[in-house]
C-alpha positions as CSV (number, residue, x, y, z in Angstrom):
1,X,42.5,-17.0,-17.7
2,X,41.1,-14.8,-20.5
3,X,41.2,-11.2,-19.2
4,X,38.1,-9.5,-21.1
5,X,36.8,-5.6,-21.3
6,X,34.1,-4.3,-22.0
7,X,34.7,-0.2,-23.8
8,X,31.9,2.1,-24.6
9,X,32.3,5.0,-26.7
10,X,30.4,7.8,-26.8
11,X,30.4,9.4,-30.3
12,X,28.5,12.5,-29.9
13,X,31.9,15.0,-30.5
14,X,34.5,12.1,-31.9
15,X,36.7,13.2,-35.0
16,X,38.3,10.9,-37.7
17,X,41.0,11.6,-35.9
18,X,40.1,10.2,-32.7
19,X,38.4,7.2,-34.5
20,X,41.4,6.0,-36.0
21,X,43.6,6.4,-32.7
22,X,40.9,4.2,-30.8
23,X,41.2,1.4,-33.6
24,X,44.7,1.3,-34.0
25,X,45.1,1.2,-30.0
26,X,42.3,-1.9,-30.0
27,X,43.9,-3.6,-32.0
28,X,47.6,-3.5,-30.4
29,X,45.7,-4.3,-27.6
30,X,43.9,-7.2,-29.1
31,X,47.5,-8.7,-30.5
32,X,48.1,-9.5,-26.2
33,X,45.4,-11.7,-25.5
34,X,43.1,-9.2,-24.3
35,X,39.4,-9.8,-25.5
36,X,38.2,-6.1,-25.8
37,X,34.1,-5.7,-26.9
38,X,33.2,-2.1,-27.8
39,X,30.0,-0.7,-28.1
40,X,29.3,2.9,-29.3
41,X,26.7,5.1,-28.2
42,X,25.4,8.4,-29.5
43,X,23.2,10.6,-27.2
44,X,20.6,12.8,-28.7
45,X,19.5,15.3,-26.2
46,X,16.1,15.8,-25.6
47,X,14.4,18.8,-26.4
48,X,11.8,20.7,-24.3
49,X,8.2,20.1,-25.3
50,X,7.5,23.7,-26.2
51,X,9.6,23.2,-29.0
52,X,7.7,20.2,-30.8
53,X,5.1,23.0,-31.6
54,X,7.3,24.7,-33.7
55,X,7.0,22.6,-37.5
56,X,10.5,23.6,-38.4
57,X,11.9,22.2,-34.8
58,X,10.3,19.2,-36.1
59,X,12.3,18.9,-39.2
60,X,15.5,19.9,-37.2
61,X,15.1,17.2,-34.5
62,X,14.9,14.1,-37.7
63,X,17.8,15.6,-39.4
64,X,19.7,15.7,-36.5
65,X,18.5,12.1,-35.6
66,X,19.4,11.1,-39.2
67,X,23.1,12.3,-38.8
68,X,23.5,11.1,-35.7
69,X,22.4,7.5,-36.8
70,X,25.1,8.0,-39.9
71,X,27.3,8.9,-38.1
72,X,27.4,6.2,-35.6
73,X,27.1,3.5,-38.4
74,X,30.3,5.2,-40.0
75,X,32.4,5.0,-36.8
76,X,30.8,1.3,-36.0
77,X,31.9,0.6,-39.9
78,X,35.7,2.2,-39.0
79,X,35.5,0.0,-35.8
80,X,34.2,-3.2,-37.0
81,X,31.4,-2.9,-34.2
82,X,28.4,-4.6,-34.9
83,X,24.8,-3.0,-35.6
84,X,23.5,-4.2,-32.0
85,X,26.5,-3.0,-30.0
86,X,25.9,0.6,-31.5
87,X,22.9,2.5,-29.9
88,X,20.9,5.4,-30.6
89,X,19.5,6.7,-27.2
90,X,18.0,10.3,-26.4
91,X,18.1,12.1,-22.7
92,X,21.2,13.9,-21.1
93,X,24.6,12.8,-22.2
94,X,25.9,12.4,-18.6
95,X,23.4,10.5,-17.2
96,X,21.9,8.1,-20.3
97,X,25.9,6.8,-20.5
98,X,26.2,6.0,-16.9
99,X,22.7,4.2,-17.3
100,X,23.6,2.2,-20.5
101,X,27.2,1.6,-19.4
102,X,26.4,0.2,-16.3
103,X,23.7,-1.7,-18.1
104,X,26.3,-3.5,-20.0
105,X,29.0,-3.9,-17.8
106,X,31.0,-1.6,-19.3
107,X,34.9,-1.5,-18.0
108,X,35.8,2.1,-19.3
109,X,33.8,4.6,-21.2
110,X,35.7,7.1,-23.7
């Protein structure tokens, strides 16, 4: 019986540090016949609509969407995760992980 996890990171404060201990722990895990899926997720927290009346807020909310989109694609590139297991999502941290990891299934976030 194939035991099989489901991970999902959450990349909104993870170093190159970090992202190199999580791939060389996947893959020692992977070498015991563990089937391990990881999906990364990066939360963009939403800002009040007062804000959006401000032009320069504007331009601050698509940089930081910008970087936030790089930055996941680097650490799915470091992880080998695929383009649809990365998302992109905006809300409250706590609360739009819970929804998307239960969503998917998820076994453990980190």
């Amino acid at each position: 019986m194939e035991n099989s996890k489901q991970v999902l990171i959450v990349t909104n404060a993870i170093t190159e540090n970090e992202v190199s201990e999580i791939r060389a722990a996947f893959s020692e895990e992977n070498k015991r016949d563990i089937s391990i899926r990881l999906n990364l997720v990066h939360v963009i927290p939403r800002l009040p609509t007062c804000y959006f009346n401000i032009p320069s807020m504007g331009l601050l909310l698509e940089k930081y969407y910008e970087e936030a989109k790089q930055s996941l694609s680097h650490v799915g590139k470091i992880l080998g995760v695929a383009k649809k297991d990365q998302w992109l999502i905006s809300g409250k941290t706590r609360t739009e992980v819970l929804r998307l990891a239960n969503k998917l299934g998820t076994s453990f976030i980190l």
